[in-house]
MDAnalysis code that builds the backbone (N, CA, C; Angstrom):
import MDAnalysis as mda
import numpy as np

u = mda.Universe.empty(288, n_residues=96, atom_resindex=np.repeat(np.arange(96), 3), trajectory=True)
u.add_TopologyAttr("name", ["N", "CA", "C"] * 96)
u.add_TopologyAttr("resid", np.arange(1, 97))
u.add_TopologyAttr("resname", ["UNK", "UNK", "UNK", "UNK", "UNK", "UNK", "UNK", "UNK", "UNK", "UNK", "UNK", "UNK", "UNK", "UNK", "UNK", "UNK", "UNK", "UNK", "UNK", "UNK", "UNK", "UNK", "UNK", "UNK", "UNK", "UNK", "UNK", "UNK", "UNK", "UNK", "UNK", "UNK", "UNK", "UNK", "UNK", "UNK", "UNK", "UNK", "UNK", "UNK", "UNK", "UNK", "UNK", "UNK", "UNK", "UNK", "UNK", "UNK", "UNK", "UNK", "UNK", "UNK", "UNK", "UNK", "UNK", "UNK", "UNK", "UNK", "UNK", "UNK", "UNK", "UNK", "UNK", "UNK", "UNK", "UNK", "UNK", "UNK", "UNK", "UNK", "UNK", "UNK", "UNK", "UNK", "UNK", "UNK", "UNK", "UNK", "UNK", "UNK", "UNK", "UNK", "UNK", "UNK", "UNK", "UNK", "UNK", "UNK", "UNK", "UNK", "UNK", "UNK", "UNK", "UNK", "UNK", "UNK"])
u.atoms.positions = np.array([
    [0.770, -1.189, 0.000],
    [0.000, 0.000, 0.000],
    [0.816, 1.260, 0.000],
    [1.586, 1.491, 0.919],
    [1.958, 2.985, 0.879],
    [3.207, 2.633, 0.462],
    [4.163, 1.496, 0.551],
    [5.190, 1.738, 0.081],
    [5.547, 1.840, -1.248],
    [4.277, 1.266, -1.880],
    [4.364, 1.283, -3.279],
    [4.074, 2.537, -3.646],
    [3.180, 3.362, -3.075],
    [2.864, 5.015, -3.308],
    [3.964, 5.734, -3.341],
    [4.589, 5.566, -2.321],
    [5.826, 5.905, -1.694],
    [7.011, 6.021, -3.178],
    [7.169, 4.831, -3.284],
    [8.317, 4.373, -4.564],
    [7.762, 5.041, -5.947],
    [6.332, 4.872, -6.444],
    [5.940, 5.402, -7.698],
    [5.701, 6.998, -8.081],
    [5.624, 7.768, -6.561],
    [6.041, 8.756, -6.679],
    [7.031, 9.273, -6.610],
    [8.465, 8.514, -6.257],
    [9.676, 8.880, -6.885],
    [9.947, 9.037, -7.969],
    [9.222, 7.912, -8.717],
    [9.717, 7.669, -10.173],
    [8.728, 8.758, -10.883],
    [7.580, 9.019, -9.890],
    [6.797, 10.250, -11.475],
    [7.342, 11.403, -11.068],
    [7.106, 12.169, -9.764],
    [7.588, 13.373, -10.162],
    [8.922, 13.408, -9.199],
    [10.062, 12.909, -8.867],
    [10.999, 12.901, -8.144],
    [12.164, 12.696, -9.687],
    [12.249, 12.003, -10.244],
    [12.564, 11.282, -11.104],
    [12.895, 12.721, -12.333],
    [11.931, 12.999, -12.508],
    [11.704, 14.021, -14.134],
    [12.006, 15.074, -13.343],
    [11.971, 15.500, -12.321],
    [12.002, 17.440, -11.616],
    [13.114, 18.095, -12.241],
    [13.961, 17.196, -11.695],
    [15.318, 17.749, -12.363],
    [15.639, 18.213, -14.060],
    [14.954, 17.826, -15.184],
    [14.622, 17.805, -15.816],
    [13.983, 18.752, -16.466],
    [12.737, 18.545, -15.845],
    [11.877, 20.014, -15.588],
    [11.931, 21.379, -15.496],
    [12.940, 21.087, -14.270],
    [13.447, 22.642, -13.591],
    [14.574, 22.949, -14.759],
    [15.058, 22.352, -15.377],
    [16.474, 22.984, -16.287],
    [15.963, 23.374, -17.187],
    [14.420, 22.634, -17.864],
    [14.305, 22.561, -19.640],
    [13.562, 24.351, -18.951],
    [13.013, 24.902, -17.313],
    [11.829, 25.868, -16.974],
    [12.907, 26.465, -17.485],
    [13.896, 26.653, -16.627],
    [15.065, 27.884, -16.722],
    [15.685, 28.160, -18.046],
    [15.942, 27.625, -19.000],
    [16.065, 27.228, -20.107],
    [15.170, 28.345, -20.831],
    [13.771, 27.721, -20.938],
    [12.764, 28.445, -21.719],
    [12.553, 29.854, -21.251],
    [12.710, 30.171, -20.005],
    [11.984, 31.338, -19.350],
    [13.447, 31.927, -19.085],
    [14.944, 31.766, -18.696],
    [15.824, 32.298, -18.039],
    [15.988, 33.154, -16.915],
    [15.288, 31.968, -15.867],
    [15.092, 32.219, -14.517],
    [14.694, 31.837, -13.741],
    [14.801, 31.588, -12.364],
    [14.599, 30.487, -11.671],
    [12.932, 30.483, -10.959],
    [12.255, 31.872, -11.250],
    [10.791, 31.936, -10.676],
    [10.237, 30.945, -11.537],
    [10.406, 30.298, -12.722],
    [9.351, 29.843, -13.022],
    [9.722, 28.470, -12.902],
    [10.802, 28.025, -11.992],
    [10.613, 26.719, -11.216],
    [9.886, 27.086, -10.010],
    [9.747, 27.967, -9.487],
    [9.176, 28.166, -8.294],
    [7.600, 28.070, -8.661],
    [7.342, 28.573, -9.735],
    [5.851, 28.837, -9.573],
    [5.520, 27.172, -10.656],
    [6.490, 26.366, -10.865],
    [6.120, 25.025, -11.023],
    [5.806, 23.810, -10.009],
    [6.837, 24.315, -8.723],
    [6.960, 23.895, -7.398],
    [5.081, 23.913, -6.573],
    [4.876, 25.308, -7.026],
    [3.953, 26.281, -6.191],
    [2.448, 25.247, -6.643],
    [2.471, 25.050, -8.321],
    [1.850, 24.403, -9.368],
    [1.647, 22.844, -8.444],
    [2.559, 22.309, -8.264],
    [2.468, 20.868, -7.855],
    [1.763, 21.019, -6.084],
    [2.304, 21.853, -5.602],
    [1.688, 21.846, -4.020],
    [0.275, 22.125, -4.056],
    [-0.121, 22.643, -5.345],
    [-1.831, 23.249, -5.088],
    [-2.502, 21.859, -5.283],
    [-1.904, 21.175, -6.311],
    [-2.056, 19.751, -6.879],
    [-2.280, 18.439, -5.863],
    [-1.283, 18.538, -5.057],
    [-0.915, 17.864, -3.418],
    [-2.122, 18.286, -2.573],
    [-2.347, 19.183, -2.343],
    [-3.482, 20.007, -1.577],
    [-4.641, 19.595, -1.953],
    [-5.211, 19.620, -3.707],
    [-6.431, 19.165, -3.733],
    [-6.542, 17.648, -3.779],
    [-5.595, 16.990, -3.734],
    [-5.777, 15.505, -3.812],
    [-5.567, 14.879, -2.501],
    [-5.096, 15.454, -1.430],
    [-5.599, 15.570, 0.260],
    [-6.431, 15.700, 0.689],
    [-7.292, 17.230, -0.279],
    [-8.268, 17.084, 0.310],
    [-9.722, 16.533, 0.202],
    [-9.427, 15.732, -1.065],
    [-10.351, 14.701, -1.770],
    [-10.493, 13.079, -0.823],
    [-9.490, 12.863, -0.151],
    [-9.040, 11.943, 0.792],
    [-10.155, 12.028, 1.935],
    [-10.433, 10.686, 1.872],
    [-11.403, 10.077, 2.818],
    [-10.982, 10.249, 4.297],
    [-11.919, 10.960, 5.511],
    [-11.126, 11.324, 6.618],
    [-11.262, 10.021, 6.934],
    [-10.084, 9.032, 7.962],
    [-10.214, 7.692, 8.703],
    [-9.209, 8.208, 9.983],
    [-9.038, 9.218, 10.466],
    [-8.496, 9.553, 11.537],
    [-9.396, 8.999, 12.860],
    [-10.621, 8.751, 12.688],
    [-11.328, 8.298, 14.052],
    [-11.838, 7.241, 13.677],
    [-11.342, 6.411, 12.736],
    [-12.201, 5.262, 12.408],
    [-11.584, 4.184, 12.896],
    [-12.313, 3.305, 13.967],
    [-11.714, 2.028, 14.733],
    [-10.985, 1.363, 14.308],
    [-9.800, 1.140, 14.492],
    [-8.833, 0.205, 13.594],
    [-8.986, -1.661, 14.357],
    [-9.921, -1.365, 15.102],
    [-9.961, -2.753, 15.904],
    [-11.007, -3.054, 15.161],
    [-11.677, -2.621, 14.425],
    [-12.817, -3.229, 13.818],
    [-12.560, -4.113, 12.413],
    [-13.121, -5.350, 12.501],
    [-12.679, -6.485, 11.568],
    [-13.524, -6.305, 9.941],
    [-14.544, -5.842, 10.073],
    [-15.839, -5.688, 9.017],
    [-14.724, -5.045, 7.546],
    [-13.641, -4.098, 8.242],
    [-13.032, -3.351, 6.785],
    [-12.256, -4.577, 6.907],
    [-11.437, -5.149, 7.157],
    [-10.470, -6.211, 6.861],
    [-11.666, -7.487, 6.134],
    [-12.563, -8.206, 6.272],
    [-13.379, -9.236, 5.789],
    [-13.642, -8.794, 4.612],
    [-14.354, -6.942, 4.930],
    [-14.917, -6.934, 3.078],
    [-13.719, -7.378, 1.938],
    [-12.514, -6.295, 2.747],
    [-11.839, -6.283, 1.874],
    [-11.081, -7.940, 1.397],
    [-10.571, -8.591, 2.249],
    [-10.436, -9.952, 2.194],
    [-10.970, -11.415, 2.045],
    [-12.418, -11.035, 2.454],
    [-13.394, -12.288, 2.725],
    [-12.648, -13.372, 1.471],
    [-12.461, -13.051, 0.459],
    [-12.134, -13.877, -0.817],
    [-10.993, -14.778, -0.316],
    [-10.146, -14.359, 0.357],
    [-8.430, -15.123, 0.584],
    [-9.380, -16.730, 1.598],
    [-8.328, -17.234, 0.949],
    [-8.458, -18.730, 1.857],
    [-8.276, -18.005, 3.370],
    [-9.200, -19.030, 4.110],
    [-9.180, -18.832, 5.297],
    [-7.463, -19.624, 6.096],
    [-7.123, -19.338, 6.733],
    [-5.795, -19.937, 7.608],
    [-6.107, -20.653, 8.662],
    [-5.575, -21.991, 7.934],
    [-5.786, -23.357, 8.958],
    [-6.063, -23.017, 10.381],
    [-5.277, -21.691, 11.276],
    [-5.146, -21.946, 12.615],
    [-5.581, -20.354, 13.264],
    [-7.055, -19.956, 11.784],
    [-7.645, -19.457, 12.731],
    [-9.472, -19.953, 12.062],
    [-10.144, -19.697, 12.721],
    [-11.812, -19.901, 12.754],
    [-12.535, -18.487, 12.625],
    [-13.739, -18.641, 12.041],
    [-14.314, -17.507, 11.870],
    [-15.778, -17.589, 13.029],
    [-15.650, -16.640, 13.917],
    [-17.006, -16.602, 14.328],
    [-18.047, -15.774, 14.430],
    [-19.390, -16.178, 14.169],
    [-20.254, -14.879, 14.036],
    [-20.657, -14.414, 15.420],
    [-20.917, -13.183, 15.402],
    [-21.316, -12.888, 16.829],
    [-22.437, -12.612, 16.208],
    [-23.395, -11.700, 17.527],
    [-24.906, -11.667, 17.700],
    [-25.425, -10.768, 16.148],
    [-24.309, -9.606, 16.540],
    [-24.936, -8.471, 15.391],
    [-24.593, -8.944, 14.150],
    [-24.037, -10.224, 13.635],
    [-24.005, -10.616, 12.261],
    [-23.028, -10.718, 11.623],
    [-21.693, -9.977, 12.607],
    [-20.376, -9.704, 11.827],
    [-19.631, -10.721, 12.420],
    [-19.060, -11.401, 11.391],
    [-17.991, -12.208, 11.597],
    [-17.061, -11.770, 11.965],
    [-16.222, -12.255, 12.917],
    [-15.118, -12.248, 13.353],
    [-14.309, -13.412, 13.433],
    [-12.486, -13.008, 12.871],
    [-12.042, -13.900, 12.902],
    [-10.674, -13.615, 14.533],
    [-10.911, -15.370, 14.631],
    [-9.874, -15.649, 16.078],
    [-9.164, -16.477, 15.668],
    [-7.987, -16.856, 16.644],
    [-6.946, -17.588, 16.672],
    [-7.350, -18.703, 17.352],
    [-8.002, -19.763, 16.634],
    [-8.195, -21.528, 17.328],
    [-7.346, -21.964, 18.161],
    [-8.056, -22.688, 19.706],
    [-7.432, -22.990, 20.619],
    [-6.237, -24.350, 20.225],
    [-5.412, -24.611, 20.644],
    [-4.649, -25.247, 19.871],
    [-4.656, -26.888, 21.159],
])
């Protein structure tokens, strides 16, 4: 998940900047209009933050996002799934 975010945004804009910034200075002969390319990408960063789903208070002990997202994977020999009252499965570690 994030490390792969992590790595593919090296390679898109970490990767070419350098690039970028020489061909800006180049065309324009001067360094504001790397700045206001810089300025360009942070507004970019900003609206795609703030498009981001808030999960700052969302229970991380809760199993329901792990099942949806997984229910498909083979279950693991040495644990059991059990339902409780309200319907949601939960999975445990079988007494051994």
């Amino acid at each position: 998940g994030a490390g792969l975010g992590y790595q593919l945004s090296s390679i898109i804009a970490g990767g070419p900047a350098a690039l970028v910034a020489t061909w800006l200075i180049h065309q324009f002969g001067t360094g504001y209009a790397v700045s206001v390319y810089i300025r360009i990408s942070a507004v970019i960063t900003l609206i795609a933050l703030k498009l981001l789903k808030d999960r700052s208070r969302s229970d991380i002990t809760d199993d329901r996002t792990y099942l949806e997202r997984y229910s498909h994977r083979r279950a693991s020999p040495w644990r059991q799934t059990v339902a409780s009252s309200s319907g949601i499965t939960h999975s445990t570690i079988a007494a051994t």
